[in-house]
N, CA, C and O of each residue as an XYZ file, in Angstrom:
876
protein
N      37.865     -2.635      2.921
C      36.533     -3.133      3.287
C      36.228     -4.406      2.503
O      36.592     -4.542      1.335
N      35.592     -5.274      3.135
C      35.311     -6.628      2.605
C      34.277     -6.319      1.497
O      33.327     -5.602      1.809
N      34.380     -6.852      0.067
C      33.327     -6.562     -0.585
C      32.078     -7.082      0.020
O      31.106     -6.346      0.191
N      32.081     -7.833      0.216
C      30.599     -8.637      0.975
C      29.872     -8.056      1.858
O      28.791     -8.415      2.325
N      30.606     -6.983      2.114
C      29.631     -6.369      3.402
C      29.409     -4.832      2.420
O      29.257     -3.796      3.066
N      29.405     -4.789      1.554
C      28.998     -3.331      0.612
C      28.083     -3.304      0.312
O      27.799     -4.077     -0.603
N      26.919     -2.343      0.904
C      25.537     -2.117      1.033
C      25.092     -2.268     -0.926
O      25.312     -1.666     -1.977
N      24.451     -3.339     -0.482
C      23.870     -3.028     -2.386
C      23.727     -2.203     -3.142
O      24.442     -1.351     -2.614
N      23.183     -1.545     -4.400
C      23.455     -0.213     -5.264
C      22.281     -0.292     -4.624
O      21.952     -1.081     -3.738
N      21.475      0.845     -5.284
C      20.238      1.454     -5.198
C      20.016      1.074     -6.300
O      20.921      1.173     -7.128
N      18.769      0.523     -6.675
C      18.031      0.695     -8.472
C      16.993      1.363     -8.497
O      16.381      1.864     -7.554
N      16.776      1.383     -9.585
C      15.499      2.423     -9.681
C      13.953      2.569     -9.515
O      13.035      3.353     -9.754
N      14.325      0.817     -8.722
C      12.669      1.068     -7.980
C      12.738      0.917     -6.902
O      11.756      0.511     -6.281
N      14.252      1.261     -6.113
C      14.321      1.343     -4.870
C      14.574      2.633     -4.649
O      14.789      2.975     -3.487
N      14.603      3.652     -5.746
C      15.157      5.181     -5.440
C      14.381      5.670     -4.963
O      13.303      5.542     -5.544
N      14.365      6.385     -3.866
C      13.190      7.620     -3.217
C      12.799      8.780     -4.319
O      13.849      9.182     -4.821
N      12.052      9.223     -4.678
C      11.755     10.349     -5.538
C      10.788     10.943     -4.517
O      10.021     10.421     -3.708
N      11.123     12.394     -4.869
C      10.197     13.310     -3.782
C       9.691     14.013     -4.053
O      10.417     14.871     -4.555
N       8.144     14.420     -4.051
C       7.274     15.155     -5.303
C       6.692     16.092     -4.138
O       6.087     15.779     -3.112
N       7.141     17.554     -4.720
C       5.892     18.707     -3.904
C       4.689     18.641     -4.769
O       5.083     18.339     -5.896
N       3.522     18.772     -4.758
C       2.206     19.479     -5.111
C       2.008     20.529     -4.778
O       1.680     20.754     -3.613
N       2.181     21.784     -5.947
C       2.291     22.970     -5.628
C       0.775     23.538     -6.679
O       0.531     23.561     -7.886
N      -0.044     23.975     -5.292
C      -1.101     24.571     -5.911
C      -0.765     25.662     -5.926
O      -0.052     26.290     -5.145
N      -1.670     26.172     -7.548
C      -1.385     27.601     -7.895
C      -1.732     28.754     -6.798
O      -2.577     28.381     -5.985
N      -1.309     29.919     -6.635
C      -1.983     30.839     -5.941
C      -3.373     31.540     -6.200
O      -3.921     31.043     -7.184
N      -4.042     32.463     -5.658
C      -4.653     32.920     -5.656
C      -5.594     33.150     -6.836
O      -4.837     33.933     -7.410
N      -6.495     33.092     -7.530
C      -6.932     33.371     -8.801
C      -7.777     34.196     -9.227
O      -8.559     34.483     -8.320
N      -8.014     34.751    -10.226
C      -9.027     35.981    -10.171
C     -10.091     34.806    -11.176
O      -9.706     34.671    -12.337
N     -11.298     34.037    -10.786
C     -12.669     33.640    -11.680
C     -12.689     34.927    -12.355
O     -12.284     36.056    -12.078
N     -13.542     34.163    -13.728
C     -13.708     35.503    -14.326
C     -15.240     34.505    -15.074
O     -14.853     33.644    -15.865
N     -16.698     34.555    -14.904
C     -17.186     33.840    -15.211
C     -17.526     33.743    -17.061
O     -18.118     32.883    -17.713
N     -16.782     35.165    -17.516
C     -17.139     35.188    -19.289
C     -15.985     34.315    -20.039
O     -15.943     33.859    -21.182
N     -14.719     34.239    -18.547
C     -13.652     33.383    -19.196
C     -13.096     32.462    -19.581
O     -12.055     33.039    -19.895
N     -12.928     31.481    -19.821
C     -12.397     30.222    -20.344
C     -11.887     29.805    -19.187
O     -10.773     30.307    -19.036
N     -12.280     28.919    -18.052
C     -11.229     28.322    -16.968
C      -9.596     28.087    -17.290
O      -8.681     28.315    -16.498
N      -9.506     27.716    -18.272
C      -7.965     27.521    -18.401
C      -7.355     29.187    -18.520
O      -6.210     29.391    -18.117
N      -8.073     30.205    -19.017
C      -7.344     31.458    -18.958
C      -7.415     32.345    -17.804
O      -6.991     33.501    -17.783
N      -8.149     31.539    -16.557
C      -8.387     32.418    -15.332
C      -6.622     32.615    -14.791
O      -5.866     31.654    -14.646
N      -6.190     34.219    -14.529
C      -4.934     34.568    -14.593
C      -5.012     34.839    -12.736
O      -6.054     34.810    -12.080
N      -3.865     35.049    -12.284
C      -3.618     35.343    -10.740
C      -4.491     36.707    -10.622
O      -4.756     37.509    -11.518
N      -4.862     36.734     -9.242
C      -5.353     37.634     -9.193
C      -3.882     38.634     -8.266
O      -2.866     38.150     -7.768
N      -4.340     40.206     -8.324
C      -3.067     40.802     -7.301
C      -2.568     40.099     -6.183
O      -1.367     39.831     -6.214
N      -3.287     39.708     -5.111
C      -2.382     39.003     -4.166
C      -2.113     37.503     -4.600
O      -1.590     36.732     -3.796
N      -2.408     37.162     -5.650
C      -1.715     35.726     -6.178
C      -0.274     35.950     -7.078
O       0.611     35.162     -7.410
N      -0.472     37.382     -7.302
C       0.841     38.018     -7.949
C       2.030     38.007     -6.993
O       3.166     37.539     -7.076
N       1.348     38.708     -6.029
C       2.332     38.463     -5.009
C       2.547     37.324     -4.152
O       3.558     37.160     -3.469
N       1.648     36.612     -4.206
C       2.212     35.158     -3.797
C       3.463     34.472     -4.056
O       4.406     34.007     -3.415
N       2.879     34.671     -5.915
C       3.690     33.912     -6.597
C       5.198     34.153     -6.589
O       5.997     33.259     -6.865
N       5.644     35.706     -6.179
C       7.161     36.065     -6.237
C       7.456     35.569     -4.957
O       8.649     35.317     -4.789
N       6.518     35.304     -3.765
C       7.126     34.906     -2.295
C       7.268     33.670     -2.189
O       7.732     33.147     -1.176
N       6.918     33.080     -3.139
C       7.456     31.662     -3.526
C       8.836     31.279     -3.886
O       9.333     30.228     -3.480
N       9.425     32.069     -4.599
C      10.513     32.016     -4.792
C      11.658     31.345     -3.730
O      11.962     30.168     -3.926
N      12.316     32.102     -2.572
C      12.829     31.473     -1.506
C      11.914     29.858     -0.931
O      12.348     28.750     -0.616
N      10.827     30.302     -0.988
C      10.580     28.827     -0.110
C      10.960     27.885     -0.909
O      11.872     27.169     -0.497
N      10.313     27.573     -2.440
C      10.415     27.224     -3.460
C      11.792     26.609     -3.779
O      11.744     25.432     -4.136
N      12.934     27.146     -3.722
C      14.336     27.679     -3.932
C      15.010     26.278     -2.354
O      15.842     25.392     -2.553
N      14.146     26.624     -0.683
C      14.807     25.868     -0.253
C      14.447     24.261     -0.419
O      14.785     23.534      0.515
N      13.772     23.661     -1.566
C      13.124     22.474     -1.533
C      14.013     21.369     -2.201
O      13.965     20.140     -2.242
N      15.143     22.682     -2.888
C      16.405     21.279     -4.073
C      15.103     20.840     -5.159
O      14.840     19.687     -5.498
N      14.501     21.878     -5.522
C      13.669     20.998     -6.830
C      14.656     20.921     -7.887
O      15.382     21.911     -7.982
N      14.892     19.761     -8.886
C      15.168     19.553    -10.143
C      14.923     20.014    -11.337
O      15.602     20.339    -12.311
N      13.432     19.966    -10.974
C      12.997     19.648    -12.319
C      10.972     20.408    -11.777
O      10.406     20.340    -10.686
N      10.509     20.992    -13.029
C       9.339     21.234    -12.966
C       8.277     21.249    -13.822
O       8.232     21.631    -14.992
N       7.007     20.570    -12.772
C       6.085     20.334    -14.205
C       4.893     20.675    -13.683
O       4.592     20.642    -12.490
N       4.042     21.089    -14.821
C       2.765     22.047    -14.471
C       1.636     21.400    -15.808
O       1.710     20.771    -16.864
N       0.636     22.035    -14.939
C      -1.025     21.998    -15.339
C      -0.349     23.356    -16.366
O       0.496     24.213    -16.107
N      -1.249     23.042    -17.741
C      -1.127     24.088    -18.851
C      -1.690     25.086    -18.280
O      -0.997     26.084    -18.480
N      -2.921     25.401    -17.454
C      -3.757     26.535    -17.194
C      -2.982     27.587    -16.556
O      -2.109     27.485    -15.695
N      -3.514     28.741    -17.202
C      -2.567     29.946    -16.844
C      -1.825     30.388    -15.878
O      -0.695     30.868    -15.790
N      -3.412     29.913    -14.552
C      -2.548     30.323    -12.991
C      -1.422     29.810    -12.344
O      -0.564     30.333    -11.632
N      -1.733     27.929    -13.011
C      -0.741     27.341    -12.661
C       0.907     27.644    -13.156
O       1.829     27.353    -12.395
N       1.131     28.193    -14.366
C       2.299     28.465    -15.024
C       2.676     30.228    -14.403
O       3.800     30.721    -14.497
N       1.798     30.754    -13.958
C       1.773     32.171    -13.314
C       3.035     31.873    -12.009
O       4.160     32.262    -11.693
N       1.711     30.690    -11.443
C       2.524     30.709    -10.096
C       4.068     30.133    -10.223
O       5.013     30.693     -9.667
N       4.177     29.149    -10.887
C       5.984     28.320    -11.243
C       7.024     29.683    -11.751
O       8.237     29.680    -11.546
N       6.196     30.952    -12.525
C       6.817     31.899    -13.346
C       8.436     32.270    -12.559
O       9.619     31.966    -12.709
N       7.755     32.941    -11.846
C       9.228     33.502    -11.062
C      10.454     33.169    -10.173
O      11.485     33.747     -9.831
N       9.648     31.528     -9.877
C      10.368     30.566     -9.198
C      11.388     29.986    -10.285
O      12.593     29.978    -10.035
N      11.031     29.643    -11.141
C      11.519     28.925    -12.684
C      12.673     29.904    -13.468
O      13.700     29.553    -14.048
N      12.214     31.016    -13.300
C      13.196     32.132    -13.473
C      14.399     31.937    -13.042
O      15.458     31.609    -13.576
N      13.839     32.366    -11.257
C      14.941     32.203    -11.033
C      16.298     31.483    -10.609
O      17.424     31.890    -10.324
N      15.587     30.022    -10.706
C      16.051     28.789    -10.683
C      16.926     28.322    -12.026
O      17.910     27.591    -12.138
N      16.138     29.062    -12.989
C      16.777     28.469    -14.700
C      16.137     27.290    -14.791
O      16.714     26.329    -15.299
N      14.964     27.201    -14.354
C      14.414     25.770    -14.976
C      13.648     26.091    -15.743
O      13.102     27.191    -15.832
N      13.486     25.001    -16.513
C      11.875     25.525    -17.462
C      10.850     24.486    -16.911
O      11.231     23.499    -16.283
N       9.551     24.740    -17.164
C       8.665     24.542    -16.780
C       8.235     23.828    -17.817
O       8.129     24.416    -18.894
N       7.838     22.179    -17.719
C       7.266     21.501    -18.807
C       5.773     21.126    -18.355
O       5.394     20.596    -17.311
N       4.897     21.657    -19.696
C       3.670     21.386    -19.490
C       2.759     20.107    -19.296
O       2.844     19.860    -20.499
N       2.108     19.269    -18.913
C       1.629     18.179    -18.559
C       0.078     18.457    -19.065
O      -0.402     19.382    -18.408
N      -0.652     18.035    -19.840
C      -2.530     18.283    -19.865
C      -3.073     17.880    -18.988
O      -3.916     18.585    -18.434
N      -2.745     16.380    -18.460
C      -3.456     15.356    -17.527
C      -3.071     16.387    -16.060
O      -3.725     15.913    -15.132
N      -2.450     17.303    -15.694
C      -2.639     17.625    -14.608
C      -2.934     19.064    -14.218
O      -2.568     19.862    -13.354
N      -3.926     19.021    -15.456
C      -5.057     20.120    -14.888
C      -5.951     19.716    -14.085
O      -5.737     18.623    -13.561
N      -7.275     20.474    -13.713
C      -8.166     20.767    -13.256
C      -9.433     20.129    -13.667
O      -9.852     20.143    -14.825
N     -10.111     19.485    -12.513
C     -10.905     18.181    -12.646
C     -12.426     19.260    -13.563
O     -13.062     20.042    -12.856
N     -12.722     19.145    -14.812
C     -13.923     19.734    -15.213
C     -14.907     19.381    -14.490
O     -15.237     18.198    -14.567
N     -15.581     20.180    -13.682
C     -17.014     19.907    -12.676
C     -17.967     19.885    -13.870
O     -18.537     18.803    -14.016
N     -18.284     20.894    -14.810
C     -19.649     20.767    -16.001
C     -18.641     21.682    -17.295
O     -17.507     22.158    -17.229
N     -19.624     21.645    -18.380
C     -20.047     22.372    -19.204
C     -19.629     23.627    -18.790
O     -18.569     24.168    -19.103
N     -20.731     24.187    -17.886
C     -20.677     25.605    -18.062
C     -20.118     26.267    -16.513
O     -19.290     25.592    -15.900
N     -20.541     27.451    -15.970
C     -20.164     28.287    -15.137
C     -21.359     27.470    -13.597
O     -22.568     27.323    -13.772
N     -20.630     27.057    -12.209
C     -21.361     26.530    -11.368
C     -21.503     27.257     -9.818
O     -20.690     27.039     -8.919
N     -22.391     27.935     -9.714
C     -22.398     28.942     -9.045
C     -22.414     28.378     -7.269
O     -21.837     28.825     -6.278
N     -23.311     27.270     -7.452
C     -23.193     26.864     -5.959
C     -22.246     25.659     -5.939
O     -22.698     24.516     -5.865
N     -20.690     25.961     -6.016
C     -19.658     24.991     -6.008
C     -19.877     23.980     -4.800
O     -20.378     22.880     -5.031
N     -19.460     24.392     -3.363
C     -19.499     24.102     -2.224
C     -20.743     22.637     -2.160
O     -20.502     21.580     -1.577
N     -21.650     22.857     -2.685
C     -22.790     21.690     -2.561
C     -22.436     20.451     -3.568
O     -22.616     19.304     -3.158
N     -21.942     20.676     -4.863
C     -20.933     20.340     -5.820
C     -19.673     19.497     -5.022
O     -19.576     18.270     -5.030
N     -18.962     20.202     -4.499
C     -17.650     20.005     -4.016
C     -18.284     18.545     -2.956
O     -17.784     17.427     -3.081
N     -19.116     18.756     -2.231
C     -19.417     18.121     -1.268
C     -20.269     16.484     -1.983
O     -20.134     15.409     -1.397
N     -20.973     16.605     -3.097
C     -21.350     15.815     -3.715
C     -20.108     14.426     -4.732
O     -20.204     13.249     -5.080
N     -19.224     15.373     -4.812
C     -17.865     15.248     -5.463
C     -16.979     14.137     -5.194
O     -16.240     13.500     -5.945
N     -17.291     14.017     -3.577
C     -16.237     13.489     -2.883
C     -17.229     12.285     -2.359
O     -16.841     11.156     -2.060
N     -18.683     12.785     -2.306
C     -19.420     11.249     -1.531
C     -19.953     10.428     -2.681
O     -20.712      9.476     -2.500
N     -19.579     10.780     -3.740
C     -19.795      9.551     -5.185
C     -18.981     10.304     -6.156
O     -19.204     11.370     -6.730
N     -17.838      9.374     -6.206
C     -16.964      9.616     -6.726
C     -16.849      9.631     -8.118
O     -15.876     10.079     -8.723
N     -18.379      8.878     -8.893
C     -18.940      8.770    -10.096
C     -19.960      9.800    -10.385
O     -20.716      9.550    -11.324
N     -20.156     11.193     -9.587
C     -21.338     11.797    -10.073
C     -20.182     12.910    -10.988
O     -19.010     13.067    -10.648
N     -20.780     13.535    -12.081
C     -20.287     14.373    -13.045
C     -21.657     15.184    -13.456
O     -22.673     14.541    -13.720
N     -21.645     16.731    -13.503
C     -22.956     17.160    -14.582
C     -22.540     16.728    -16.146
O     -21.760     15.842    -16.496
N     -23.142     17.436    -16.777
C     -23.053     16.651    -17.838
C     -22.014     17.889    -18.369
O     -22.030     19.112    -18.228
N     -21.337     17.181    -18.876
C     -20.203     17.470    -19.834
C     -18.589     17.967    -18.600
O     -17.579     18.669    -18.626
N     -19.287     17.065    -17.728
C     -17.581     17.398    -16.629
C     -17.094     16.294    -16.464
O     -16.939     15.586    -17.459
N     -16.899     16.051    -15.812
C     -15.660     14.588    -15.169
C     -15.507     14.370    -13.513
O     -15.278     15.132    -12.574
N     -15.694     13.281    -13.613
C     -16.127     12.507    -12.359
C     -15.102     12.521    -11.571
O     -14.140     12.410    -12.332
N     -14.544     12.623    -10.007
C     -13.247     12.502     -9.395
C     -12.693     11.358     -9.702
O     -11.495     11.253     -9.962
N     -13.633     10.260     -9.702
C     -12.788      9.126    -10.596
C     -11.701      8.823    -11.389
O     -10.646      8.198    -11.278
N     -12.552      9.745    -12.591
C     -11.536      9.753    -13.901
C     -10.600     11.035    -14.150
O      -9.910     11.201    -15.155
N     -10.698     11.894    -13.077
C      -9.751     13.000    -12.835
C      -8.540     12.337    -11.782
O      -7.324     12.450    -11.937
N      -9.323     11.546    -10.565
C      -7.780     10.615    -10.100
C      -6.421     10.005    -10.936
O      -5.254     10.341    -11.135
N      -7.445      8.762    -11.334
C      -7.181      7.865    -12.778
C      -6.204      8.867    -13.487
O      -5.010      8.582    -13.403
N      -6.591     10.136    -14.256
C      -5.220     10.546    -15.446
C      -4.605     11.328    -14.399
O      -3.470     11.517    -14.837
N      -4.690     11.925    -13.208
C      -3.519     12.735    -12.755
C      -2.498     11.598    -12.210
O      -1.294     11.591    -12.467
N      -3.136     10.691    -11.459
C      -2.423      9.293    -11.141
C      -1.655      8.646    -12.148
O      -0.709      8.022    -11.667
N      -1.756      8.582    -13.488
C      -1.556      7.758    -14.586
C      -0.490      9.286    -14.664
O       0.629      8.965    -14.265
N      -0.519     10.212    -14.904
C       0.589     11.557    -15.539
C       1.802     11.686    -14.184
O       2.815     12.383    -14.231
N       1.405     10.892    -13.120
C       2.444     11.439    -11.941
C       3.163      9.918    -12.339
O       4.242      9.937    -12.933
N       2.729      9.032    -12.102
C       3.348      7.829    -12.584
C       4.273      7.921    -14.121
O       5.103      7.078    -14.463
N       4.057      8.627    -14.577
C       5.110      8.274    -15.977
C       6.030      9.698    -15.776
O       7.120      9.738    -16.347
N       5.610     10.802    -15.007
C       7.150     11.473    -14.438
C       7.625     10.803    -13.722
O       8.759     10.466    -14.062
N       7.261     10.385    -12.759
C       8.135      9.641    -11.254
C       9.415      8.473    -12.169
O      10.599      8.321    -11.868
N       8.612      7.782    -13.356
C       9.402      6.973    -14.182
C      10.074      7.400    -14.908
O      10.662      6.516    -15.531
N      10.433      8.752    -15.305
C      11.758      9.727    -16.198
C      12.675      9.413    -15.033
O      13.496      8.497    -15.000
N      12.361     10.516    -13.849
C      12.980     10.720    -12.809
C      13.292      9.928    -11.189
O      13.399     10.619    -10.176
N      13.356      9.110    -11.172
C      13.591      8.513    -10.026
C      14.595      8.232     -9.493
O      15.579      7.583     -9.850
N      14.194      9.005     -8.152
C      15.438      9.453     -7.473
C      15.492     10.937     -7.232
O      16.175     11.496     -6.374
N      14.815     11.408     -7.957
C      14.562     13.060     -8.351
C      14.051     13.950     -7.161
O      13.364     13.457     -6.267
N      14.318     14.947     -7.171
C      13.312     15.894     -5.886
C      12.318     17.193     -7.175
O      12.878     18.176     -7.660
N      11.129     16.887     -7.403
C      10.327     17.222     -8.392
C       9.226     18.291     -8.074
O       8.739     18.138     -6.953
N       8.874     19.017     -8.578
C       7.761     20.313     -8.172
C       6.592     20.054     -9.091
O       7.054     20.254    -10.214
N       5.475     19.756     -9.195
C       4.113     19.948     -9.569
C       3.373     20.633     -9.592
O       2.542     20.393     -8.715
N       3.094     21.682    -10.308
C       2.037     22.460    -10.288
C       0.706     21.775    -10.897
O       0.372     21.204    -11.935
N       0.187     22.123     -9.777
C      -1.197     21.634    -10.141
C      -2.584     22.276     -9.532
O      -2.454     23.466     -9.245
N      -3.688     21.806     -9.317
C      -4.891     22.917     -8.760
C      -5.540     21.873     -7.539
O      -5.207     20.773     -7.097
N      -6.323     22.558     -7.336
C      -6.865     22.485     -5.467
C      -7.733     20.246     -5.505
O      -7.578     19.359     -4.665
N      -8.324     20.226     -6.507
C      -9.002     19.636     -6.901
C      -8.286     18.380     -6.929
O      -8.200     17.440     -6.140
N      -7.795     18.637     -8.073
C      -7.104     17.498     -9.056
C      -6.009     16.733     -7.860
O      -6.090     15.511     -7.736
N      -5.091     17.445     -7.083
C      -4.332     17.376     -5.756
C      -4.743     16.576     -4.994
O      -4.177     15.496     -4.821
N      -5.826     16.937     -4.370
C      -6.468     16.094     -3.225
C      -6.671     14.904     -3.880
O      -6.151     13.850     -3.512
N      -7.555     15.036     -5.036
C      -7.953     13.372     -5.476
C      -6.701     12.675     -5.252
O      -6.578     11.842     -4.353
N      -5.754     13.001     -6.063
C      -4.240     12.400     -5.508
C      -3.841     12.193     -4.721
O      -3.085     11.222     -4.719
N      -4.044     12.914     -3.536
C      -3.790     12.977     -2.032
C      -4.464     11.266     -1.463
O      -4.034     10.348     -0.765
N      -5.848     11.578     -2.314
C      -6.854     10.371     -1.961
C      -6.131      8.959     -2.095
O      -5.991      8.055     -1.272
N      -5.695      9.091     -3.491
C      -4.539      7.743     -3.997
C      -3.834      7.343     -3.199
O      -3.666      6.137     -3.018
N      -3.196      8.350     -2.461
C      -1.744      8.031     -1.899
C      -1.685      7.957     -0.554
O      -0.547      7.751     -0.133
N      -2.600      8.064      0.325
C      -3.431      7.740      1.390
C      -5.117      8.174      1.574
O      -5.717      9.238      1.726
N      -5.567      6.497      1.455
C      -6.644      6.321      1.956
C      -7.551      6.983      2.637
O      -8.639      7.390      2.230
N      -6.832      7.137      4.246
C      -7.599      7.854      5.045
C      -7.887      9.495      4.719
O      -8.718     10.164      5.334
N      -7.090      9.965      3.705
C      -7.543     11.291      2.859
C      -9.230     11.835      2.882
O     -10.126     11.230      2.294
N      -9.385     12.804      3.502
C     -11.016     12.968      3.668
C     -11.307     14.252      3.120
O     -10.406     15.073      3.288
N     -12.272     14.631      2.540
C     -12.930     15.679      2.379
C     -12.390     16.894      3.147
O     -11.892     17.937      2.723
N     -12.625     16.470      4.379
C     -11.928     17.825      5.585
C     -10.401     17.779      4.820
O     -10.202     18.828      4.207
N      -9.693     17.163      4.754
C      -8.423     17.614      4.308
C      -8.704     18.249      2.873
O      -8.367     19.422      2.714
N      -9.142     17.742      2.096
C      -9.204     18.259      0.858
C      -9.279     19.845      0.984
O      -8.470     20.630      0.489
N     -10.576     20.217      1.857
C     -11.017     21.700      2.014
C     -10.116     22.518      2.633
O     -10.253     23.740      2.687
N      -8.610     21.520      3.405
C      -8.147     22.491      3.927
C      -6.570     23.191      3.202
O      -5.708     23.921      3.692
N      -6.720     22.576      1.872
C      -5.866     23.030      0.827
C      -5.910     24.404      0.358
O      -6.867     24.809     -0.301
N      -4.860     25.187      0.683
C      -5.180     26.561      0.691
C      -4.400     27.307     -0.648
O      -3.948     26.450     -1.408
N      -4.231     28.231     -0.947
C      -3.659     29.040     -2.186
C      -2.714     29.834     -1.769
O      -2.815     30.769     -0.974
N      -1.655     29.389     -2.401
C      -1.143     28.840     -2.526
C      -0.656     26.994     -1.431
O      -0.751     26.891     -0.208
N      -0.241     25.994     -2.285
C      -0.251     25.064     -1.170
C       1.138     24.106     -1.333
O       1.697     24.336     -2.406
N       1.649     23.336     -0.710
C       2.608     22.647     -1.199
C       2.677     21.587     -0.246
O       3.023     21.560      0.935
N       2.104     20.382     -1.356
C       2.204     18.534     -0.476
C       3.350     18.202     -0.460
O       4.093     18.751     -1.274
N       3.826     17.345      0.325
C       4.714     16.460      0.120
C       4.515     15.043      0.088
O       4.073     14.357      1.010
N       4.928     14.604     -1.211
C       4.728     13.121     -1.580
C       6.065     12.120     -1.504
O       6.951     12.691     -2.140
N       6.428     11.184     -1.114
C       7.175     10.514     -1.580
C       6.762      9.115     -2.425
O       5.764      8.429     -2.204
N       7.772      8.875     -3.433
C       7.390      7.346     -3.887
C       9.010      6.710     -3.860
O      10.107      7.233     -4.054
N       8.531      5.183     -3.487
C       9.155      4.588     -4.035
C       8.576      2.945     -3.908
O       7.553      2.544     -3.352
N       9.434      2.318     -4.503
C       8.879      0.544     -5.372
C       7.418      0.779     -5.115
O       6.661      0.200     -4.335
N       7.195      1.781     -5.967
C       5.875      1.579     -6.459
C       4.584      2.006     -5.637
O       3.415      1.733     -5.912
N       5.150      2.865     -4.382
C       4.355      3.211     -3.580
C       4.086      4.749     -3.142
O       4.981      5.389     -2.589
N       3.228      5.131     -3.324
C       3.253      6.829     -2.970
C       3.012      6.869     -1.179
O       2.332      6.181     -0.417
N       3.878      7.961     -0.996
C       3.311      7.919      0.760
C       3.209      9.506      0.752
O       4.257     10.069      0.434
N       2.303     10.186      0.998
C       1.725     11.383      1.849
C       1.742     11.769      3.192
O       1.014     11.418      4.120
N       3.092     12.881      3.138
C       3.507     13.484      4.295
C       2.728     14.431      5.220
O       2.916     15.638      5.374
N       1.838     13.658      5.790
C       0.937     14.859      6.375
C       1.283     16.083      7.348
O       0.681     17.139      7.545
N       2.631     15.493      7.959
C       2.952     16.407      8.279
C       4.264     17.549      8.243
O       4.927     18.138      9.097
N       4.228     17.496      6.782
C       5.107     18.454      6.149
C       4.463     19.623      6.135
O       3.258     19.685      5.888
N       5.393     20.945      6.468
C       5.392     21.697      6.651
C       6.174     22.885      5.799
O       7.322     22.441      5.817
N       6.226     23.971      5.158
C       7.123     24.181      4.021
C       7.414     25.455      5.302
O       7.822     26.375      4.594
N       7.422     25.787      6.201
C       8.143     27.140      6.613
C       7.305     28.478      7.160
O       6.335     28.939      6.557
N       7.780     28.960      8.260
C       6.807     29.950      8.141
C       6.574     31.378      7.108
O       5.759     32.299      7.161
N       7.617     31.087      6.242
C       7.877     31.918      5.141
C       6.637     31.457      4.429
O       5.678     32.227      4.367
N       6.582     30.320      3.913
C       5.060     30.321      3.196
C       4.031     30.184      3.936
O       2.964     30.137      3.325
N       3.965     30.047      5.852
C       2.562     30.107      6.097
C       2.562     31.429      6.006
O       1.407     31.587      5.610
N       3.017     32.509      6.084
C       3.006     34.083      5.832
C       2.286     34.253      4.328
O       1.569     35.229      4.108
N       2.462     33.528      3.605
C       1.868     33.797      2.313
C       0.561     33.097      1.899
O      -0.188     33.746      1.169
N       0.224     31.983      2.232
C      -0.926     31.283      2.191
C      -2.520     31.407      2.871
O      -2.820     31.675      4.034
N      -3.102     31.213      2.108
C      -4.505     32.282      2.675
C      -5.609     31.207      2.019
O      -5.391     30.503      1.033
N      -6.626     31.242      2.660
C      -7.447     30.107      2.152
C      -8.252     30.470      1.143
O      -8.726     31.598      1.008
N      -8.473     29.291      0.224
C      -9.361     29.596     -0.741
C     -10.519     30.184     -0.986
O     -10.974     30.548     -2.070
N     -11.001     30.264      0.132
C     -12.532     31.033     -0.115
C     -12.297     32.116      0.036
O     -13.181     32.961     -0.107
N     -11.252     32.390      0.315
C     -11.062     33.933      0.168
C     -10.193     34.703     -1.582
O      -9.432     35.659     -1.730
N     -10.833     33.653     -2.656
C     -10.748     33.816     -3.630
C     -11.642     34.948     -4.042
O     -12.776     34.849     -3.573
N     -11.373     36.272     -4.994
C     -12.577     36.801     -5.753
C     -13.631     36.254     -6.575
O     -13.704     35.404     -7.463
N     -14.617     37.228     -5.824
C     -15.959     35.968     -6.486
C     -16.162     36.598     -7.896
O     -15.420     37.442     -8.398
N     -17.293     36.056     -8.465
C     -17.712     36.465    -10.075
C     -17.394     37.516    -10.084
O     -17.638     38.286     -9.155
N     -16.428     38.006    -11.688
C     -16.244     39.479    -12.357
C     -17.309     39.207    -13.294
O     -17.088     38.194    -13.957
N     -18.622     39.915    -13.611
C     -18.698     40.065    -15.127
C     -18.315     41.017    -16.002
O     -18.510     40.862    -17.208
């Protein structure tokens, strides 16, 4: 073969890297509890092991998670049985809405998304919850590029990302992020693109159930 006609290398800001967003499953609120210690609830238990195969057909590498409990719940048995370990990330937790416990979320949620600067006091604005999950996906994508990568992360923090990585991202999509969930992102030279219409299998639509059908307040 003529050298001259030998398709150029690939470098590393031409490599495709391919990122799932894997929201945690199911969760049990617990309103006396610390959000970061809210644990799966039973059918998020079982979510989380039916993850495994789907999980398993994606060629993930490598995996990285939100510190909060549910999120490391749900990676648990997949990670197992993969032999990966699961490295923790802070920046891709869960966007703080306030201070304290917020009972009428939904009016919240909806406020959330049409000013992207409102926060109660002592939470964080979708803004600056975009901003560091955006800023924490950007410096993995830069370890790994080229990589096929798993994210655990939560319902919230996701979409804002979703928002980043296409525009036309709306509210209605946001809400229709279910528990367990899994995006598909690609990047490359510097560009995220959002697969809207990825699909992980009917093995996980069998397992996925929408969020409001979360348990409400334990006290």
């Amino acid at each position: 073969m003529d050298w001259r006609r030998r398709p150029a290398p690939v470098t590393k800001s031409d490599a495709v890297t391919t990122l799932y967003f894997i929201r945690h499953a199911q969760s049990l609120p617990l309103a006396h509890q610390a959000e970061p210690d809210w644990a799966l609830s039973p059918v998020g238990e079982a979510q989380a092991r039916g993850l495994v195969p789907v999980l398993t057909a994606l060629g993930l590498q490598r995996l990285y998670s939100s510190p909060y409990r549910r999120c490391r719940d749900t990676l648990a048995p997949f990670a197992a049985a993969a032999k990966l370990e699961v490295a923790l990330v802070p920046d891709l937790r869960e966007r703080r809405i306030a201070g304290g416990w917020i009972s009428d979320f939904r009016e919240v949620w909806q406020r959330s998304w049409a000013d992207l600067d409102f926060a109660f006091e002592g939470g964080e604005t979708s803004r600056a919850c975009r901003r560091r999950v955006v800023a924490a996906v950007d410096a993995i994508v830069a370890r790994h590029p080229g990589e096929t990568l798993g994210l655990g992360s939560h319902g919230n923090a996701i979409a804002l990302f979703l928002s980043h990585a296409d525009p036309t991202f709306t509210v209605t999509d946001a809400g229709s992020i279910r528990t367990p969930e899994i995006s598909k992102v690609t990047h490359q030279a510097g560009r995220y693109v959002w697969d809207r219409g990825f699909h992980a299998g009917p093995e996980f639509e069998a397992l996925a159930c929408d969020f409001r059908e979360t348990p409400g307040v334990i006290a």
